[in-house]
N, C-alpha and C positions, 0 to 999 in steps of 0.2 A: 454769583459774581460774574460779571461781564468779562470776557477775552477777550482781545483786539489786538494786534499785534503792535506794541508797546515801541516796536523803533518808527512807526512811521510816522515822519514829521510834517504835520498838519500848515497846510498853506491859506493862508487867509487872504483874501481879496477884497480891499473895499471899495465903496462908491470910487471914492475918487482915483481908482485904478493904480497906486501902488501896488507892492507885496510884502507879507513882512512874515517872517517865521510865526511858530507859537510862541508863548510867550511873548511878545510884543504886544504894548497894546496901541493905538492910533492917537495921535497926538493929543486928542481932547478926553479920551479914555484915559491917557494918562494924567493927565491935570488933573484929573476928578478925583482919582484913587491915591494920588500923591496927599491928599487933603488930609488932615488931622482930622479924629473922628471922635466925637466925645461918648463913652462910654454909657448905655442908652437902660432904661427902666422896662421891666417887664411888668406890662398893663394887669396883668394873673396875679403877678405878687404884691402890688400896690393894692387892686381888691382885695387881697386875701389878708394883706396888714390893717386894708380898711377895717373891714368888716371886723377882726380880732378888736381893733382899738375901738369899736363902737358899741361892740358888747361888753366889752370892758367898764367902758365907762358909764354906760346904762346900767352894771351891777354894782357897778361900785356905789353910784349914786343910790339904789333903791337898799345898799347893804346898809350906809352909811346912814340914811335917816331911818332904817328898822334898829341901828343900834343908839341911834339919839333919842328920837321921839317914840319907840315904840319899849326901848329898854334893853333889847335883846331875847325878848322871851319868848317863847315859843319858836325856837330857829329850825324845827324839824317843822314847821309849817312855812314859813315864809321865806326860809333860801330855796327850798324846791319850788316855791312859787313864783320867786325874781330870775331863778333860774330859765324856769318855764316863760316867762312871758318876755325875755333877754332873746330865746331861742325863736319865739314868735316874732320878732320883731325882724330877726334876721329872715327867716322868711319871708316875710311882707315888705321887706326892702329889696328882697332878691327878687318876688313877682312884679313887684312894680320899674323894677329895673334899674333902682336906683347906683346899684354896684355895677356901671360902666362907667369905660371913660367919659366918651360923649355926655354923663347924665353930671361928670363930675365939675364938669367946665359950665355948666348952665349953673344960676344963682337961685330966680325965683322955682322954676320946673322944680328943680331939685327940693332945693325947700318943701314947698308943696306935696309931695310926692312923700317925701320922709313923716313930716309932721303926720301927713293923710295915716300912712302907715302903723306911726306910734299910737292914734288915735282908736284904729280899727284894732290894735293889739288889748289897747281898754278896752275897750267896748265886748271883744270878747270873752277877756280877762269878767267883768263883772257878769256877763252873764252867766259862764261858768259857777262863779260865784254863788249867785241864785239860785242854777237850779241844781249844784250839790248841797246847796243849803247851808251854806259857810262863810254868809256876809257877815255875822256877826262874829266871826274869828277874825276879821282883818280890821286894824285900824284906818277908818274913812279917811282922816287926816293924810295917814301913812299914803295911803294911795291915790290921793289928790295931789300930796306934796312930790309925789314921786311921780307921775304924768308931768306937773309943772317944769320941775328941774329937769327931769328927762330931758323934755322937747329943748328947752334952754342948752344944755347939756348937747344935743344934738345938733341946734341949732351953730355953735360956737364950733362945733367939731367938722361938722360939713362948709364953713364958712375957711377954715385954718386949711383942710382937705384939699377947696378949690384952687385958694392961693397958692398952694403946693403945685396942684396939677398945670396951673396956667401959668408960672415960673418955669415948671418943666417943657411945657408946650411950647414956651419960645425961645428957650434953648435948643430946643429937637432934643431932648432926650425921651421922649416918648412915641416919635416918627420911627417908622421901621424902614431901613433904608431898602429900597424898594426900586426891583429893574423888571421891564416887559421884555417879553421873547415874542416876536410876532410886529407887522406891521398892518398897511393898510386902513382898510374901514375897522376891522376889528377891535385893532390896538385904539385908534379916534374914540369909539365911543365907550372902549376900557379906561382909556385917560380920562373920557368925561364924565362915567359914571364912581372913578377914584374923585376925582376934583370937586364933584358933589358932595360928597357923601360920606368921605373919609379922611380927605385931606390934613384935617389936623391929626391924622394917626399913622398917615405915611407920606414918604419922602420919595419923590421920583426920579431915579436919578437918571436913566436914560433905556433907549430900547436897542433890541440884541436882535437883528434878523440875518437870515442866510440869504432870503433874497433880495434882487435887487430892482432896480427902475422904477416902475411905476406903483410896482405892487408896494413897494417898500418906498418911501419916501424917506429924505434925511432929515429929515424934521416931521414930527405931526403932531398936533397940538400943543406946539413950544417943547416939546420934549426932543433932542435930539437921539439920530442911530448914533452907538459908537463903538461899533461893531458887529462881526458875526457867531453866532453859537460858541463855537471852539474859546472866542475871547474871552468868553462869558467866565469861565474858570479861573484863566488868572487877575479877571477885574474884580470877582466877586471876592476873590481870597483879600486882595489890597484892598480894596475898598471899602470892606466889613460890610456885605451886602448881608441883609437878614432874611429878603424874602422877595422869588419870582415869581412871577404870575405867566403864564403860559396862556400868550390870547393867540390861541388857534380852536378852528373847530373839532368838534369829536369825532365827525370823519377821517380827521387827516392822521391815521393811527401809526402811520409809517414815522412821519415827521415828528411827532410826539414821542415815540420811543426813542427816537435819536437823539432828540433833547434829553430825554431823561438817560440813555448811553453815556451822553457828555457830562450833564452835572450833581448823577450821582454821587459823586463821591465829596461834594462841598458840603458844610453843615449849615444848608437855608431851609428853610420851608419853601416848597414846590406848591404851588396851586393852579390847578387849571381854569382857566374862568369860565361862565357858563354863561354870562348875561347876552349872548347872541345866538345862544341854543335854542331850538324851538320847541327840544325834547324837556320836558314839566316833570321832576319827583318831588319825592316829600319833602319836606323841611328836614329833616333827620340826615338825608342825605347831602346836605350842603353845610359847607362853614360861610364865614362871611368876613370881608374886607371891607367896613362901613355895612352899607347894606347890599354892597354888590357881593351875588352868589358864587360859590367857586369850590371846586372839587378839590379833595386833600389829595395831593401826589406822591410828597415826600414833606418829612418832619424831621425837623434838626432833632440828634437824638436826646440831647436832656437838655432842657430848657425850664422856664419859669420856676416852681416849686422844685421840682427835681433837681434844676440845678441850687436851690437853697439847701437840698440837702447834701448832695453830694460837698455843698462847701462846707455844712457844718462839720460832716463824717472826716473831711481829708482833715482839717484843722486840728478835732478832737481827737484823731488817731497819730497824726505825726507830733504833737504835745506830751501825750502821753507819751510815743514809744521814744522820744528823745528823753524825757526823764529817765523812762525805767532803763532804754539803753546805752544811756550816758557812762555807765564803768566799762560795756564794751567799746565803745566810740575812742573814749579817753585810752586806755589799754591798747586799741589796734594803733590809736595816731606813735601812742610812745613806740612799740616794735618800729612800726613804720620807719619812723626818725634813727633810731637804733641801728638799722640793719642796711641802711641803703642812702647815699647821701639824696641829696631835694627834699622838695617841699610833700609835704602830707597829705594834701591833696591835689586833684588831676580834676581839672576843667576841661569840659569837649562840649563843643557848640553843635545841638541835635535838634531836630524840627519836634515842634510843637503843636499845639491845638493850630489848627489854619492852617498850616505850614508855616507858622514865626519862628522863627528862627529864638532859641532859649540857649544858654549854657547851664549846664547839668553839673555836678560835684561828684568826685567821688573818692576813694581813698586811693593816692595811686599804687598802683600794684606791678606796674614795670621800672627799673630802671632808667634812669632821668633821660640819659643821651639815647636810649630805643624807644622813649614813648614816640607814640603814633596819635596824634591831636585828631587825623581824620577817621582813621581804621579804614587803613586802606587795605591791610593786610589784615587776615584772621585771627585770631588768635586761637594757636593749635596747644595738643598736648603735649608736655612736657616743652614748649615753647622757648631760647633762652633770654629774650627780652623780659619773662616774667621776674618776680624777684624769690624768693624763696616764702617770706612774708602773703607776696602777693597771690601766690599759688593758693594758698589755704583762703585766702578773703572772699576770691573770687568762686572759689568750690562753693562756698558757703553764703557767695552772694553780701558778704559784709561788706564789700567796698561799694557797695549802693546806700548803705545808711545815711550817707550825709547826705542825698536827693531827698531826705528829713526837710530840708532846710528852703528847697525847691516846691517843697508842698506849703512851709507857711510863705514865701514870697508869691505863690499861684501862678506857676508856672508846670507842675505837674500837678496830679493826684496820686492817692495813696494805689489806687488800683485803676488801674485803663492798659491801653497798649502799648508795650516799652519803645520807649525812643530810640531812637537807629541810630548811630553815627553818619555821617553825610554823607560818606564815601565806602559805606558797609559793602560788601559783595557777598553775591550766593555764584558759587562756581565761575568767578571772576567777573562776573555780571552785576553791576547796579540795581541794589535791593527793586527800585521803583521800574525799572526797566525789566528785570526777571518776571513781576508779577504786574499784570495792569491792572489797575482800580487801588495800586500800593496806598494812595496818601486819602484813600478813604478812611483809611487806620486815623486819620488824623482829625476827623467830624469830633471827638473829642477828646481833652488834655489825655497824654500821655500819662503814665503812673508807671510806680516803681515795682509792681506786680501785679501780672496779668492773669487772663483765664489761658492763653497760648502757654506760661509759665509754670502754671501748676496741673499742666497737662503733659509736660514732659518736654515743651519745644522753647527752649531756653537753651544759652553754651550757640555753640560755635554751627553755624550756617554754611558748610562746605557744597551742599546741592542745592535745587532750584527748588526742589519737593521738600524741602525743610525749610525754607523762607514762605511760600505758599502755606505751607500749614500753618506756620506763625500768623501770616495774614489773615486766613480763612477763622481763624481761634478767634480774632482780635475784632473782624467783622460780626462775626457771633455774637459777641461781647455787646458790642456797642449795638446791635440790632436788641436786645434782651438785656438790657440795664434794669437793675432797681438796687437798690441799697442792702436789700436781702443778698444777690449777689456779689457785689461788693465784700460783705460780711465775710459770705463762705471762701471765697477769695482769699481775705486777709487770713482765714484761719487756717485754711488748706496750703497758704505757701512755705509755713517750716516745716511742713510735712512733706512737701514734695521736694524739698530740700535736700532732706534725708532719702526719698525712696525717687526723684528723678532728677537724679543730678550728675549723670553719667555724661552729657556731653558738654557741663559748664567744665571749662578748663581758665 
């Protein structure tokens, strides 16, 4: 984790010779980030639905005429057989390349490409045939009629596919919104080889440099600066930036790391670009932006697939545990109401994935006229704003069940780093001001139990060295995610309930 002393307040100076704190962004940086952002498709899981819905429908078709025309007989030969050649087929779409974007917005290419594919999967398919010596176990009809419909079949699916992709494509939900760090000759012919070559995949929204005059111009290739480094954090949080490109060279290692010092802690893809490198590696060593090359820097932590699953897990977990913990839920709200006058539950507005700002639920547990909306104050042992009710909810971590509710609206997860109150302190210090690199915790949603939780650092934050350790758990976490974690997570927190719950008060 990066330390950097956390009070000093970063001064920005732009072209036009203003000054403006952090957090400020420059009149036209502002405009940009103010804009409404339409919630955008990940290019991985659109393949990855493709390719499902394609072999789908190729087995369904070759299931459907073995159980018409063939009768069903023999199905311990001919489903391993449609299976097998379903599988082949997804290969020979994947070498040919057909499962990109770029391949999906072409009409004829595509075409071509697929049919060519299904064709070579025949043509295998019967030589196989031959020489295990098993043409006479398949019905010829069978497998002519099932080439036929296939390709029609495919044809009708890739044609539905494109309309999809090119409706998306001029909405921009398929652009990745997309800023450069760097100016110059560099960034010119970064802009020009994005504008070639990727354009309908990304969205440019402006360049980020520290320096200035001639080396950095305010404009270069229609792309305005609008701003320097430092701004870059809070435009990218507004703005829903998805991914920077760092056009510097790979000598410049001082300036590179300072970049990555600064926006470490956002959840974008960092890429370094390479196409002005005269240093040559493998293919293996580069990803790609269109076709321009570029070093991976940093990666948003769960994204595409990952994050399909993390949604399905939060969904199917806070469903479940609402059902099954629906007599304790019902049972705590009645004491509740019974023992203390106000409302049953206690709303408090805590940062979220980005830093968005979310309001959270939970059972309240103090007394109406001593709640504290910020927690501004800690809450200590034997405390007397708690209620006698609230005492035990809170040991026990119950008055977090209704953050249930925050997992189906998706604003949390079942498991990530717990949300702070706005105004939390460790040793009268401001959580984000104690520790620097704090709102890294926030690359993704917050959850109602953590790996920092069921390791004992949960309850009451009275030092600096128990908010730091919260962090460092919580960092951990989101560096080493997968759903297997996750799992041990959910299953380990009423155990540590029981055996670490000495400093929840």
């Amino acid at each position: 984790m990066f330390r950097v002393d956390p009070k000093q307040a970063v001064i920005n100076h732009l072209n036009n010779g203003s000054t403006k704190t952090a957090g400020q962004l420059s009149p036209e940086a502002e405009a940009i980030a103010s804009r409404p952002v339409e919630a955008g498709y990940s290019h991985t899981v659109i393949s990855g639905f493709a390719q499902i819905a394609e072999a789908a429908i190729l087995a369904v078709i070759g299931l459907v005429l073995f159980g018409t025309y063939v009768g069903g007989t023999t199905p311990e030969f001919y489903i391993p057989l449609i299976l097998g050649a379903v599988f082949l087929a997804n290969v020979a779409f994947n070498l040919s390349r057909t499962h990109r974007m770029p391949a999906y917005r072409t009409m004829a290419k595509q075409l071509l490409r697929v049919l060519g594919g299904w064709t070579v999967v025949f043509f295998v398919l019967m030589v196989g045939l031959f020489l295990f010596k098993a043409s006479d176990m398949v019905s010829r009809v069978w497998l002519i009629g099932w080439y036929v419909a296939g390709a029609a079949g495919l044809v009708a699916f890739r044609l539905a596919l494109r309309h999809l992709v090119m409706r998306w494509s001029a909405s921009g939900q398929l652009k990745r919104r997309t800023v450069i760090v760097g100016g110059g000759e560099a960034a010119a012919a970064l802009i020009e080889a994005i504008n070639n070559s990727a354009s309908g995949d990304i969205e440019l929204v402006g360049l980020f440099d520290d320096r200035e005059g001639e080396r950095s111009p305010n404009e270069i290739k229609g792309l305005r600066k609008l701003g320097r480094v430092p701004d870059l954090v809070e435009f990218s949080r507004r703005a829903k930036i998805d991914l920077v490109i760092v056009s510097m060279p790979l000598s410049a290692e001082a300036r590179v790391l300072e970049m990555l010092r600064q926006l470490w802690v956002l959840p974008v893809d960092i890429r370094l670009s390479a196409h002005m490198s005269k240093l040559r590696f493998t293919d293996k060593t580069y990803s790609y932006v269109g076709d321009l090359p570029v070093f991976d820097m940093a990666d948003r932590p769960i994204s595409d697939w990952n994050l399909v699953f993390k949604w399905v897990f939060d969904k199917a977990v806070a469903l479940m545990a609402l059902v099954l913990l629906s007599p304790l839920m019902v049972g705590t709200a009645i004491a509740i109401k019974l023992t203390s006058k106000g409302p049953v539950f206690f709303r408090q507005k805590r940062h979220g994935f980005n830093n968005e700002l979310i309001e959270i639920f939970k059972f309240r547990s103090m007394y109406t006229d001593m709640s504290d909306a910020k927690a501004s104050k800690l809450v200590t042992r034997d405390d007397p704003r708690v209620t006698a009710v609230g005492r035990f909810i809170r040991k026990t971590s119950i008055d977090e069940l209704p953050q249930l509710f925050n997992v189906l609206r998706g604003e949390l997860s079942i498991v990530g780093p717990r949300p702070h109150a706005l105004e939390a302190k460790a040793a009268n210090t401001l959580y984000h001001e104690a520790v620097d690199g704090y709102f890294a915790r926030h690359k993704v949603k917050p959850g109602i139990t953590g790996w920092a939780q069921i390791n004992g650092w949960r309850g009451e934050t009275d030092t600096v060295e128990k908010i730091m350790q919260r962090v460092d758990h919580d960092l951990y976490y989101i560096e080493n995610w997968s759903v297997l974690l996750d799992l041990y997570i959910l299953i380990m927190t009423p155990v540590s309930l029981v055996t670490k719950s000495e400093n929840a008060f």
